[in-house]
Steps between C-alpha positions, in 0.01 A plus 500: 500500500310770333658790349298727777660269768830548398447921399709733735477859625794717397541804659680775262637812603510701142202435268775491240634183626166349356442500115250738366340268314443248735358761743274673262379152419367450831396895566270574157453193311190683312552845311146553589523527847877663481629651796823749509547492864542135548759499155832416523599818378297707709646324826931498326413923461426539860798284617754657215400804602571475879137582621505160674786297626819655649416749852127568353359239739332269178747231482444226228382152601329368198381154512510262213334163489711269309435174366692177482560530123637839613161715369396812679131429540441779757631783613440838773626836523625537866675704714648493818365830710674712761190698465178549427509847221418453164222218525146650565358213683604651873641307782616727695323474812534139463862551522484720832283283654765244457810670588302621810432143607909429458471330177723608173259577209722587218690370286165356330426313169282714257352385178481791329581730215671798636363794577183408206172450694360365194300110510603201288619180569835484778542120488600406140414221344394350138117425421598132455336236718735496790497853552309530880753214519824714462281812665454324829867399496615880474313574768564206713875583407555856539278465848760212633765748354368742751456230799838341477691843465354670829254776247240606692204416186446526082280744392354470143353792433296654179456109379206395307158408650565096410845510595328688838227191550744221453783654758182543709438124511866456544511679810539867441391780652278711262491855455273748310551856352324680234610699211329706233499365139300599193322230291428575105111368415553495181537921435566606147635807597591710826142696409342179480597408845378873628156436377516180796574754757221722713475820339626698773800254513557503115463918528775511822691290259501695157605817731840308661572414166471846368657658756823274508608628163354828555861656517579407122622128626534246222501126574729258310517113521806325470570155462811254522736627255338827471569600814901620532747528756399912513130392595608297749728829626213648542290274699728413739495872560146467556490163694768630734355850566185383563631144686696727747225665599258206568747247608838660621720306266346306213557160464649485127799654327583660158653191400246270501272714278787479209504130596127448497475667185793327322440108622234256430196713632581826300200454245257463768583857655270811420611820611289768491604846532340840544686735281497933524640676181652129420635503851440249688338577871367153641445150379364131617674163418293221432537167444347276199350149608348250315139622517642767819574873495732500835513857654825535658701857573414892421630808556520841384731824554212733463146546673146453250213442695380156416815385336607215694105364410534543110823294445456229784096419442346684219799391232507208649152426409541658159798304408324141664192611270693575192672175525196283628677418845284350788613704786729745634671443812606838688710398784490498881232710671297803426143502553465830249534233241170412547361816365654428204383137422702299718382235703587368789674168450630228693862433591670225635781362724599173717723478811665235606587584883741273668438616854216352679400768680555764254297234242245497739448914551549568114262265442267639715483830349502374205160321523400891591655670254365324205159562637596876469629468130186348379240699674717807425528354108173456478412857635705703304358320151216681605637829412617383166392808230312262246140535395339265687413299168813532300447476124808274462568206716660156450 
């Protein structure tokens, strides 16, 4: 018997109750390609913090894939849902159609990083030989999880595009999005990648950028252990003033900020705040990846006209420069990034729909819908502000 043959799936309802190292092991086994969201650490905040588990409707189901000799070869940050908030991949009209027909949608398996639209790989496994061994069997496990326990399908969403193909041939129903991310050709500094921009674009540019700090603002970076438990006072101030009036409630609470900042992903955060008279009036967290700036939450108390643009894209790009990063990834929606050097980019997600019928109309529109993503992809590329022969490409 080989030791696949004789591997189990474990479900496990704290991340805790799986070591850190064994996890990380599986999540990021190369510093180059580093990601914070898939961590341990990242995943032990949310949870310690109460934003998931308990009555928030995120209730841990993460799968390990054990070996014989007792190894963790694989494992998957899941969740069993009661809902469908806090995932940006939307099913909600899947869900009604469902319910409407009699049938009982949620609770649902999601693979997923809560409330973090942001890609990377969702099932985890090591770069060694048998990995698209123990890949299929996290699949094939957590989608007989959701057979044998009466849960209506596994979504697995913001996955990579390989991780996407193979759960394709396995079955899956595909889905597209797109986001906007920036990609660094090689820029030596943020004036270097101006000069690759149409000059009415790079002009539009220069006068957001002015105009942003026009009030006296000055801009700080902080990073890891520079960044204390009074900065993060003030950006939760700023996250929650500006996430009540987008979302209602948002998602994440002043705990898990001390958290994330104290525990084994503090050195890749980079706060970045927008100071009056050494006051500060609005800021945007990002994350650090291996060759990644992630774009994750902003806010601010006070109103500058083209603010929210200067920390979120154009220090973004500044900082990604600066430190010779490929790309900067910006989040979930928001076509304005374009303007700004953003292209449209691909994302991904795979359903596995235990229903016939309901496999049969998702699947359906799905066909469509991907049709719509790529022409819609490819038209909006059109509008990116480059020259049309930049001076730096790769």
């Amino acid at each position: 018997m080989s030791r696949a043959d004789a591997a189990k799936i474990e479900v496990v309802p704290r991340i805790a109750d799986i070591p850190a190292g064994a996890w990380d092991a599986c999540a990021n086994p190369d510093p180059a390609t580093f990601n914070p969201f898939i961590a341990h650490a990242f995943l032990h905040a949310l949870e310690d913090a109460g934003t998931v588990g308990g009555r928030t409707g995120w209730a841990p189901r993460h799968l390990a894939l054990r070996l014989a000799d007792g190894e963790i070869a694989g494992c998957a940050p899941c969740y069993l849902k009661a809902h469908s908030q806090g995932e940006y991949v939307f099913d909600h009209s899947w869900a009604e159609a469902f319910m409407r027909a009699g049938g009982r949608y949620y609770p649902k398996l999601q693979i997923a990083v809560p409330f973090t639209p942001v890609p990377g790989r969702r099932l985890l496994v090591g770069s060694g030989p048998a990995s698209e061994t123990h890949e299929r069997m996290l699949a094939a496990g957590a989608a007989e999880i959701a057979e044998r326990n009466g849960i209506s399908g596994l979504h697995v969403t913001f996955l990579s595009e390989g991780e996407w193909r193979r759960l394709g041939a396995c079955g899956f129903l595909q889905r597209t999005d797109q986001q906007f991310h920036w990609s660094n050709a090689g820029y030596a500094t943020f004036d270097d990648y101006l000069a690759s921009l149409a000059s009415r674009k790079r002009k539009a540019m220069r006068k957001e950028r002015e105009q942003a700090v026009a009030a006296g603002l000055d801009i700080v970076w902080l990073r890891g252990r520079e960044i204390t438990e009074g900065d993060w006072d003030a950006f939760f101030a700023f996250y929650t003033e500006t996430g009540s009036r987008k979302w209602g409630r948002p998602y994440l609470n002043r705990k898990f900020f001390s958290l994330l900042g104290a525990g084994g992903v503090g050195e890749h955060c980079l706060l970045m705040l927008a100071k009056r008279a050494g006051r500060p009036i609005a800021g945007a967290l990002h994350l650090i990846g291996g060759d990644c700036l992630f774009g994750r939450y902003w806010g601010a108390v006070e109103h500058h006209p083209f603010l929210h643009f200067e920390l979120c894209y154009y220090q973004a790009i500044d900082y990604a420069i600066q430190h010779r990063m490929a790309r900067v990834e910006a989040g979930a929606q928001g076509e304005h990034k374009l303007a700004r050097g953003y292209l449209p980019t691909k994302t991904y997600s795979a359903h596995h729909i235990v229903d016939p019928a309901l496999r049969r109309a998702i699947g359906d529109y799905l066909a469509r819908e991907r049709k719509y993503v790529d022409a819609a992809t490819e038209e909006l590329a059109e509008y990116a502000p480059f020259r049309k022969a930049p001076p730096h490409q790769v």
